[in-house]
C-alpha positions, 0 to 999 in steps of 0.5 A, spaced: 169 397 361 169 404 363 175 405 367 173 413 368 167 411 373 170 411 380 165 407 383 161 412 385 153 408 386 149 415 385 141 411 382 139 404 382 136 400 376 131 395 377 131 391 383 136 388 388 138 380 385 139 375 392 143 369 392 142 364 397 149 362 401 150 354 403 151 357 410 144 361 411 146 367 409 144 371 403 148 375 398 145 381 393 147 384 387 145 391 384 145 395 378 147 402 380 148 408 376 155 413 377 155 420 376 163 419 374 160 415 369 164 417 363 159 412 358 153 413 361 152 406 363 151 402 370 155 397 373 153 391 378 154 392 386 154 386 391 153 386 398 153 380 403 150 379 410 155 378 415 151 372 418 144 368 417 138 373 417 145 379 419 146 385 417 148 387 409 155 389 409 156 396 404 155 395 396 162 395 392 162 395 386 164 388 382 167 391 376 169 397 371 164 392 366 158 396 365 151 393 364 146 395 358 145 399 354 137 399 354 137 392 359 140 391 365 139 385 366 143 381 373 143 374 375 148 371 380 150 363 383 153 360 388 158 354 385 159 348 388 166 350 391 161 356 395 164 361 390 160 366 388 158 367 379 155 373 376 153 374 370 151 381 366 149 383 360 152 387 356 152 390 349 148 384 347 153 379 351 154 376 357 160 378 362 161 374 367 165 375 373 167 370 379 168 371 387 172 366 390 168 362 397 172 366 401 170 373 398 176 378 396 176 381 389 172 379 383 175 376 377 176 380 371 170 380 367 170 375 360 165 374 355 160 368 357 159 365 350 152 365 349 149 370 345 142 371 343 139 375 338 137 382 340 130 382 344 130 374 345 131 375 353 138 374 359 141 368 360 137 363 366 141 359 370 139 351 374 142 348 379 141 340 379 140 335 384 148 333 383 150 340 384 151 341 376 151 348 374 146 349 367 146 356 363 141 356 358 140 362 353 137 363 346 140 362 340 141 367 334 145 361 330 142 358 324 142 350 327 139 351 333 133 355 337 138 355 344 145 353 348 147 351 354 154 351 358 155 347 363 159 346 370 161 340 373 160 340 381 167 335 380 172 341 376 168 347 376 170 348 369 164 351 365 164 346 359 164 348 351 156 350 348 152 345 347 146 345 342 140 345 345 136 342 339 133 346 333 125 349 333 121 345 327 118 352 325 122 356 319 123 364 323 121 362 330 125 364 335 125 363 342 126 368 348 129 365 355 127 358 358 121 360 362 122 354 366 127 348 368 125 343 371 128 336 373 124 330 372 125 323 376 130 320 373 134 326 372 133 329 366 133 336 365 125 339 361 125 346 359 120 351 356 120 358 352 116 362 348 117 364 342 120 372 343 114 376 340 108 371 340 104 367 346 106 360 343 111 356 348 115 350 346 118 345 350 124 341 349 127 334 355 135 331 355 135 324 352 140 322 357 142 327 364 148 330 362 154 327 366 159 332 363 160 328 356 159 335 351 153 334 346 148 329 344 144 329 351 138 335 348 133 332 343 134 333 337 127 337 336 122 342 340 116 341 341 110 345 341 106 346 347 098 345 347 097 351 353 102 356 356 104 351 363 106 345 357 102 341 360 
């Protein structure tokens, strides 16, 4: 946190991250720098359109949490409830702030869990069918190779972490999930690269995860024989 800052948008980094609204309209989320910064690092701002293909409203800060250093990287969700989720990083973890469906202030920003080693890549998140909410991130632990959270559609709880199976390979990781799938009948399939090398692995749930922690990822990764894991 930099309480210092004033909120005073003064340069943008990178590119605007939009959300869209059950209700047609869309959301956007932005890192800006401030020149009343007292540590030198960005924070996310957000703006909303006022109706489907309408005009934004003004950016407003989310919150004295400050992105980066080095990597100012931003996602956002609408949950189940139609409240909004945005996660950041920060000093090598996830904040995550939450606004509720009918706008207002944002909630204090907390620690998302999941933490990957330095340089394997943000957190992705998946929206399936049933409107379950999945966070997916790399995993520095020595057990496994990524971690998932989950939020069910019924509570709005983001459960525990999970373990998202082990690579077969000693000193291999992985960086983000590049794709989330959902298969016919349910079941989530992934596929990362590994963070410093063209080889990309995959990995399916046994089982669709009905909110039960553990045991629905496979044990293992599996080594792709081309880049699309076909």
């Amino acid at each position: 946190m930099d309480p210092g800052a004033q909120g005073v948008a003064t340069g943008a980094s990178g590119s605007p991250v939009s959300v869209p609204r059950a209700d047609g309209r869309v959301d956007q989320f932005q890192v800006f720098y401030d020149s009343t910064a007292t540590q030198g690092l960005p924070f996310v701002w957000h703006r909303a359109q006022s109706a489907p293909g309408g005009s934004y409203g003004a950016w407003e800060r989310v919150s004295a949490g400050t992105v980066g250093p080095k990597a100012s990287f931003v996602t956002a969700v609408e949950n189940a409830a139609g409240g909004l989720e945005v996660f950041w990083l920060d000093h090598g973890g996830f904040c995550h702030s939450v606004q509720g469906p009918a706008g207002g202030q944002w909630s204090t920003p907390e620690n998302f869990g999941l933490q990957p080693s330095p340089y394997h890549g943000f957190l992705v998140l998946f929206k399936r069918s049933n409107g379950t909410l999945i966070a997916m991130a790399s995993s520095g632990k020595p057990d496994r190779s990524m971690e998932s959270r989950t939020q069910l559609s019924s509570d709005g709880v983001w459960h525990p972490a999970e373990m998202m199976g082990k690579v077969p390979e000693t000193d291999v990781g992985l960086g983000q999930p590049s794709t989330v799938t959902e298969l016919p009948d349910q079941r989530l399939k992934v596929t990362a690269r590994e963070w410093n090398r063209d080889r990309y692995w995959q990995i399916a749930e046994e089982a669709p995860n009905n909110g039960i922690p553990s045991g629905w990822w496979a044990a293992r990764w599996q080594l792709c024989a081309t880049p699309q894991c076909d």
